[in-house]
Phi, psi and omega in degrees: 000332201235352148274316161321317185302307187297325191283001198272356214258313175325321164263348148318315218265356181273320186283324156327282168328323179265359198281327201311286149340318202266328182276332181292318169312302177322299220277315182316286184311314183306323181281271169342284154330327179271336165340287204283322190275329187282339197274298166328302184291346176272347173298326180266304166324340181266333175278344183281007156097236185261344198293178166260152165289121177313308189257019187189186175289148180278313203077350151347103176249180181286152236267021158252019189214001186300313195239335214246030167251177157304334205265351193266344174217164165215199207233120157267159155226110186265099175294134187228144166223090134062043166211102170264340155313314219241343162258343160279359182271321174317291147020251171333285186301333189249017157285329174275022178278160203262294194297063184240145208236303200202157174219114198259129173244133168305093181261104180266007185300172153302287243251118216278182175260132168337138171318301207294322177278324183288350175238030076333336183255346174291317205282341175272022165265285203323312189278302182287355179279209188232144199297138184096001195194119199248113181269116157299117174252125185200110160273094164265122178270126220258119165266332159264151194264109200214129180277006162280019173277341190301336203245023160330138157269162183240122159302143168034053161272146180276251227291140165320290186296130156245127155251116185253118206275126149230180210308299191274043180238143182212104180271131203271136183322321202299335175266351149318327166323276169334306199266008145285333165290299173321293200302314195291336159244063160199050197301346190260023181243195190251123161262102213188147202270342218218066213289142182217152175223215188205166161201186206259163192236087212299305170331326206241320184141167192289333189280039166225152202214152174242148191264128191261128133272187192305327169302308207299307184294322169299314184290350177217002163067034165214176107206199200233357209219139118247140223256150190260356169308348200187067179204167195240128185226161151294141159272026145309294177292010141286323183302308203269344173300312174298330200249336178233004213277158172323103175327323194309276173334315191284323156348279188312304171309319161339273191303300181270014170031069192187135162029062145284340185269352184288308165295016175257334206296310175281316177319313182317278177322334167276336166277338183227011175053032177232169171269168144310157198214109184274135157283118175302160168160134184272108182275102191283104198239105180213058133288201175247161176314144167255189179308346153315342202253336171312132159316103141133030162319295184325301175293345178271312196273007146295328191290306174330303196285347169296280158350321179257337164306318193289305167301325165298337194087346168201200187256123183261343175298123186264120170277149208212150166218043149326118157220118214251141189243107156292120184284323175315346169234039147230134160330304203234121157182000000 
């Protein structure tokens, strides 16, 4: 009996034994294969376009407000000086963004612009939008030459969203998108490509503050600012920029042809205790250097940021070291 029990029980234990092998093979192929099906499927997500997105947020919101509310689309406002080349090419490219509603151009010259250019620019609106969709170009002209013309309010704009612009900035539509998705779900903060920040001037006292600029903000992985050269606001804060923003201040920009985007940066902010939200995006500037690249640039927008904390009564910029990635074109994240 019990040689027997041992000879029935030697080859159970060989099937086991060969049983082992055969399951780990199995669990190994079951992996691989789920590898290989997730790599496909990120292959294809990266390739469908507009379709949805398999493995993620999309940034898609929904398709009864995508195009036809205020919220499905929004408006540049575009700032300009006497680069008509360099404002018909901006033009041109952001007339093919598919939600652009409208393109408001800031005008400040003495001189209004010619019949022969304003119907030329229609006619390159006409030629680049996308078929089914008539984009409106309104060159509002300005009688004082201010950069605070940039944040005028505009009557009887169709959208929430502005994205404001300048002439030698040029962003590929698909991240205008993105950072247009961003802006709808946080429409009342700043959504903007060009992050600045501030800190306290440890030297001077806590009510003194020094202005960071872009080294600063790579270097410490914070700021408090997006600059309005390349950014998405409500137009509300055009109504409140006209109507509260201090006389003093716009005074001041007026005269130093400086930093209206640091002051829309506190108005936000002061309106909504929140930081701003920076957008990866890669950015084509193709002027020539602007006054950012002048000697004692630093020290005048330092001067700025004092100066509008003191008119405010305090500091409303909130620092942050937020930064939204469409994940869909990076692999790691």
């Amino acid at each position: 009996m019990r040689g027997g029990l041992a000879m029935n029980r030697r080859p159970l234990f060989k099937f086991r034994q060969a049983g082992i092998p055969t399951l780990r093979s199995v669990k190994i192929k079951i992996l691989l294969c789920g590898c290989v099906t997730l790599t496909l499927l990120a292959i294809a997500n990266r390739n469908c376009g507009s379709s949805p997105s398999l493995l993620g947020w999309t940034g898609d919101v929904p398709s009864i407000d995508r195009y036809s509310s205020p919220r499905g689309r929004y408006a540049i406002v575009m700032n300009t000086w006497k680069r008509y080349d360099l404002l018909k090419k901006s033009i041109s490219h952001y007339a093919s963004c598919p939600r652009l509603d409208s393109i408001h151009i800031v005008w400040s010259e003495p001189d209004p612009p010619s019949v022969s250019f304003q119907r030329f620019l229609n006619h390159v609106v006409d030629l680049n939008s996308r078929v089914g969709r008539r984009i409106e170009l309104i060159v509002d002209i300005n009688k004082k030459d201010s950069l605070n013309n940039r944040f005028k309010d505009i009557k009887d704009l169709k959208t929430d969203a502005v994205f404001s612009i300048d002439d030698d900035v040029i962003f590929p539509c698909s991240s205008v998108e993105f950072a247009f998705t961003v802006w709808q779900s946080a429409s009342d903060t700043m959504v903007g490509y060009v992050p600045r920040m501030h800190w306290v001037n440890e030297k001077e006292g806590k009510d003194k503050y020094i202005y960071g600029g872009w080294w600063s903000v790579w270097w410490t992985g914070t700021y408090s600012m997006v600059l309005s050269k390349a950014a998405f606001f409500h137009k509300k804060y055009l109504k409140l920029y006209t109507d509260e923003m201090p006389a003093s201040i716009k005074e001041y920009i007026t005269r130093n042809r400086n930093c209206e985007d640091i002051a829309m940066s506190f108005l936000v902010a002061n309106a909504t205790g929140a930081p701003p939200i920076w957008v990866k995006g890669k950015i084509f500037e193709i002027g020539s250097t602007g006054i950012s690249s002048l000697g004692g640039h630093s020290e005048t927008r330092t001067e700025c940021v004092n100066k509008f904390a003191a008119e405010f009564g305090r500091m409303p910029l909130v620092s942050t070291s937020l930064k939204a990635i469409d994940s869909r074109n990076v692999w790691f994240w």
